[in-house]
N, C-alpha and C positions, 0 to 999 in steps of 0.2 A: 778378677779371674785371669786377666793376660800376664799378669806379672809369675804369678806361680805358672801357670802354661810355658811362660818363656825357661823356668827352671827344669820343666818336663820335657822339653826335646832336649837340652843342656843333657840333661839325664840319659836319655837314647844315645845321645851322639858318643857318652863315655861308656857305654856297652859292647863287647865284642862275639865275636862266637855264637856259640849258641846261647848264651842268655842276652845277646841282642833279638838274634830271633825267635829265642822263646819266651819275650820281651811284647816284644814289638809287634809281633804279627797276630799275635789275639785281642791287644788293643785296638787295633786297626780292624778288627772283625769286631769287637766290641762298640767301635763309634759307629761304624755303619749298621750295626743292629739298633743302637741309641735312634739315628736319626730316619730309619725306620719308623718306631715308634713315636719317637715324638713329634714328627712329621704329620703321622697319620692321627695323633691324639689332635696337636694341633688345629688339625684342620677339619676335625670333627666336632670340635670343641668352638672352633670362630662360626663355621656354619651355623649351627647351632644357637649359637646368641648371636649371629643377626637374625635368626629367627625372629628368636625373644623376643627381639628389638622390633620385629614388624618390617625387615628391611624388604626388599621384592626379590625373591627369589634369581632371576637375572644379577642384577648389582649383587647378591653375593657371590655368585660364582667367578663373576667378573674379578672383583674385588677383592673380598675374606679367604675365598679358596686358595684363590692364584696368588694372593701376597702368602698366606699360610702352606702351601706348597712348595714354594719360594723361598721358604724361611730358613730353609738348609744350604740351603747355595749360596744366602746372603750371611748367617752367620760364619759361613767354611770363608767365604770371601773378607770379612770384614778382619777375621783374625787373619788369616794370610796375609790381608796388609800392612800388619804390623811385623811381620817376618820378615827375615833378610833375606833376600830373595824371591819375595814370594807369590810377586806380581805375573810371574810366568802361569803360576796355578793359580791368579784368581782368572786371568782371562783364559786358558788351557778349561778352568770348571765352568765358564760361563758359555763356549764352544760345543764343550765335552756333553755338557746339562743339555742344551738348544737339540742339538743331534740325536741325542739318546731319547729325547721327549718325542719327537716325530719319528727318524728313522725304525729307534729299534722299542720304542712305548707302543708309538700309536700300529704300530705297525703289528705289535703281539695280540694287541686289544682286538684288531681288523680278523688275526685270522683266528682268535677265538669266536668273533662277531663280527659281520661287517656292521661298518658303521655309517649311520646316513649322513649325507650330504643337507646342509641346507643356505640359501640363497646366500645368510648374512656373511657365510663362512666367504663365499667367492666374492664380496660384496663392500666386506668392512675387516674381518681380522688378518685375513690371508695378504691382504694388501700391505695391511700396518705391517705384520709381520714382515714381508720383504721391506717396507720401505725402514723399518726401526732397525734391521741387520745391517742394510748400504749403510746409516746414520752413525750405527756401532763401531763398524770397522775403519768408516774415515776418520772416526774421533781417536781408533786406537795408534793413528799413523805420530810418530813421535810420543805415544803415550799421553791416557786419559788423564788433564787439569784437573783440578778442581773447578775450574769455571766450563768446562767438559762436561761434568760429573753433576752440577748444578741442571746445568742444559739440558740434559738426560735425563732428569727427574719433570721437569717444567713438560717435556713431549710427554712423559708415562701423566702425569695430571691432566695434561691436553685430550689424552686418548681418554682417560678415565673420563675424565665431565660430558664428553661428547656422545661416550657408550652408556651413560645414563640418561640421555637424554635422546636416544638414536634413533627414534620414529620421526620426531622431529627434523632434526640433522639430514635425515635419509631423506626425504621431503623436500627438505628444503633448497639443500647443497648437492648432493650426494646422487640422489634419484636422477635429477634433471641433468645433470652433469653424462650420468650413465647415459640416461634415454638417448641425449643429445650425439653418444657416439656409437648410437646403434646395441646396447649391452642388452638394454631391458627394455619395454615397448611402454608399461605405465608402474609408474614407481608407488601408486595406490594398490596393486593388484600384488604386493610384498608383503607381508607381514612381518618384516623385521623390524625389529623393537617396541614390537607390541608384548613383551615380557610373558609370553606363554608359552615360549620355548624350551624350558626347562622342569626335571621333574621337581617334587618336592622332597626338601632336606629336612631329615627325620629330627625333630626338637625331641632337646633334654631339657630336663628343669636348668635351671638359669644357673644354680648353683653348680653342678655339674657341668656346666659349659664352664664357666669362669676357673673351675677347676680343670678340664683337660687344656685350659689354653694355656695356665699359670705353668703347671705341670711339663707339657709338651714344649714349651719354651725351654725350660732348663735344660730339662734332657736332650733337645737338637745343641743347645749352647756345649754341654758336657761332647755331645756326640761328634760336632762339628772339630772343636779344639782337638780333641782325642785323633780324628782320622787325617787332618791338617799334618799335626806334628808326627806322626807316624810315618806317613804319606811323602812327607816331606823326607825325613829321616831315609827313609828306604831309596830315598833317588839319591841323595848322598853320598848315602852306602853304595849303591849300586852304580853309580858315577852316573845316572841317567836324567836325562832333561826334566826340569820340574813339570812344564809345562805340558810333557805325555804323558807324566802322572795325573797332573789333574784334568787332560782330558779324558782319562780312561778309568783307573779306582776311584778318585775322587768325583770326576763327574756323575757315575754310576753308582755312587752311594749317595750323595744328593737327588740325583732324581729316584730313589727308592720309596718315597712319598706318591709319587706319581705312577709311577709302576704298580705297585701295590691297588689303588685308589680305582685305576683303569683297569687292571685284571679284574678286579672284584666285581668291577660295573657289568664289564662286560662280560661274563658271566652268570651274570643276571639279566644281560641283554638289556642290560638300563645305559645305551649307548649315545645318548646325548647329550651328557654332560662331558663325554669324555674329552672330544676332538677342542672341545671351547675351553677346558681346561687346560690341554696340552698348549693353545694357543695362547691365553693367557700367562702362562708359566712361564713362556719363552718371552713374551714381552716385558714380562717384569723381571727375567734374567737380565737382560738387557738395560735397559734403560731405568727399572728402582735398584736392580741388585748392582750392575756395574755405576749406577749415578749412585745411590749412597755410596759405594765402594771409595768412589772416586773423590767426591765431597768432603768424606775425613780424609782420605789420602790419597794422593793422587796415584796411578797406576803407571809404570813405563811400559815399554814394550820394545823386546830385545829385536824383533822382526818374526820370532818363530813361531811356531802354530801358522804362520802366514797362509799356506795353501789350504790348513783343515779350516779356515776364519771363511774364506771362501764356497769352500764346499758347505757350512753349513749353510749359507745364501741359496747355492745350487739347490740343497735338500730341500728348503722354505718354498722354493719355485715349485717346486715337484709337487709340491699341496697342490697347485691349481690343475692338477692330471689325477692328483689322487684317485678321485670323487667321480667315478665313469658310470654313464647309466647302464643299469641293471634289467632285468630283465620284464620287472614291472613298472618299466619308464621311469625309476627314482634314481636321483646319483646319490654313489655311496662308494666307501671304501672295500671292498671284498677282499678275501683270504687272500686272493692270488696277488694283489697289490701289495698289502700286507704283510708277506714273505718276501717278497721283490725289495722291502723297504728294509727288512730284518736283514737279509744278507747284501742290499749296501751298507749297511751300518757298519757292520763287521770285515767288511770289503777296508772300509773308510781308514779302521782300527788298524788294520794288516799291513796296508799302505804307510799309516802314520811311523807307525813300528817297524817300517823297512826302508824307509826313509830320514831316520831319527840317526841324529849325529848327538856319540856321547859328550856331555856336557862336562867343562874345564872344571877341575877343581881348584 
């Protein structure tokens, strides 16, 4: 598929006028409706058969959701690395994706529904999550190796086996380590990773599942390539840096899975999958989507995005304030947080965009 793909922007770049853009710019609404869909088939579809399979409810969400959530930022990333230049927008979508997941996701979810708080968040993801950002952006300094990129998937396998086994872990390591600096008083009186914190994920027959995950593959792959070479094209065209592209249309067509996934929840006030979602998403933006990324090919980095690489660190910190208690003694995220998070987001964008130096041709 990359070799015709590479014939497809060929094709963009010798269009002019108006039948470049009236070209270009419905394909480009066409891949980010693709991976919409297939995103959301996806991931309704892996759910689903680990059902089947009897997996625990936990470990899929951990797992099936957030790699299948993920599946658009990693296939937009994987083909971007085969581009000539492209490396600006896979780390510009891996920023752009991280941002948009908390800032302006979880932040729409909050002020349709606040969202609770619970102990593992401040305890076990919030933490990974800053410390897997620091890990991210030191590795991007001279640009992600392949032995980088390796590295980065060994930490996502580390987190995974640990958060399947995390009652344990918390107990044993984790707990005492807290108590010891005063965090928590007894690490039994937690219930984190006792696998009851999640709702239960609606099963289809088995063949049905196997079918929207076969399905929903293709079409993020078709949707992914499509908004890539589009995306790409149009900063070209427009002499504008790749990398604002893919922090801004490309990011936000990638996270369209998740957006989509979290409005629906939370409108239904089934608000407890979502915030474990969003944190899972960004971890494996991170450390599965940039280490395979990096594994087949490694990533440079020209220095730009520099300050938005940063800020998404800022955002990541900002979880641990999220989550303020309410008025029936419970921490949780409310509207007013919620909107505070939606209009840095867009703050962050404006900034990005007023800051952006046109890119040489």
């Amino acid at each position: 598929m990359l070799p015709s793909s590479f014939k497809m922007l060929d094709f963009f770049q010798a269009l002019d006028g108006f039948a470049f853009w009236g070209i270009v710019l419905p394909l480009m609404v066409l891949g980010l409706v693709l991976l919409a869909f297939g995103g959301d088939w996806l991931a309704d579809g892996a759910a689903s058969l680990a059902v089947n399979l009897r997996v625990e409810p936990l470990v899929i969400g951990i797992t099936v959701v957030s790699v299948a959530t993920s599946a658009p930022e990693l296939f937009t990333c994987l083909i971007a690395g085969f581009r000539e230049q492209g490396d600006s927008l896979i780390l510009g979508n891996i920023a752009g994706s991280n941002l948009a997941n908390i800032a302006l996701i979880l932040g729409v979810s909050a002020v349709i529904h606040p969202i609770a708080g619970r102990p593992r968040y401040f305890l076990w993801e919030i933490p990974w999550l800053i410390l897997a950002s620091i890990i991210f952006i030191w590795s991007c300094r001279g640009g992600i190796s392949q032995v980088q990129g390796v590295i980065l998937l060994v930490l996502m396998i580390g987190y995974l086996v640990v958060t399947i086994r995390l009652r344990s872990f918390f107990l044993k390591v984790l707990g005492p380590v807290y108590r010891l600096l005063g965090i928590i008083k007894n690490p039994q009186d937690l219930t984190i990773g006792n696998f009851d914190e999640m709702e239960e994920i609606e099963k289809k027959s088995l063949q049905k599942s196997l079918t929207l995950v076969i399905v929903g593959t293709v079409i993020l792959l078709v949707g992914a390539s499509l908004l890539v070479d589009t995306a790409q094209v149009i900063s070209i065209k427009l002499n504008v840096d790749q990398g604002f592209i893919g922090l801004t249309v490309v990011a936000l067509g990638t996270s369209l899975p998740e957006l989509a996934a979290s409005v629906a929840a939370a409108r239904k006030g089934q608000t407890a999958l979502i915030a474990g979602n969003i944190f899972g998403s960004n971890l494996f933006n991170m450390l599965f989507v940039g280490g395979v990324t990096a594994s087949v090919t490694s990533i440079g980095w020209d220095g730009s995005l520099k300050i938005e690489m940063f800020l998404m660190i800022a955002v990541t910190c900002l979880l641990a304030f999220a989550f303020q208690k309410a008025g029936d003694g419970k921490r949780k995220m409310v509207r007013g947080m919620g909107l505070f998070f939606i209009v840095l987001y867009f703050g962050i964008l404006v900034f990005s965009a007023m800051s952006l130096e046109p890119s040489v041709k």
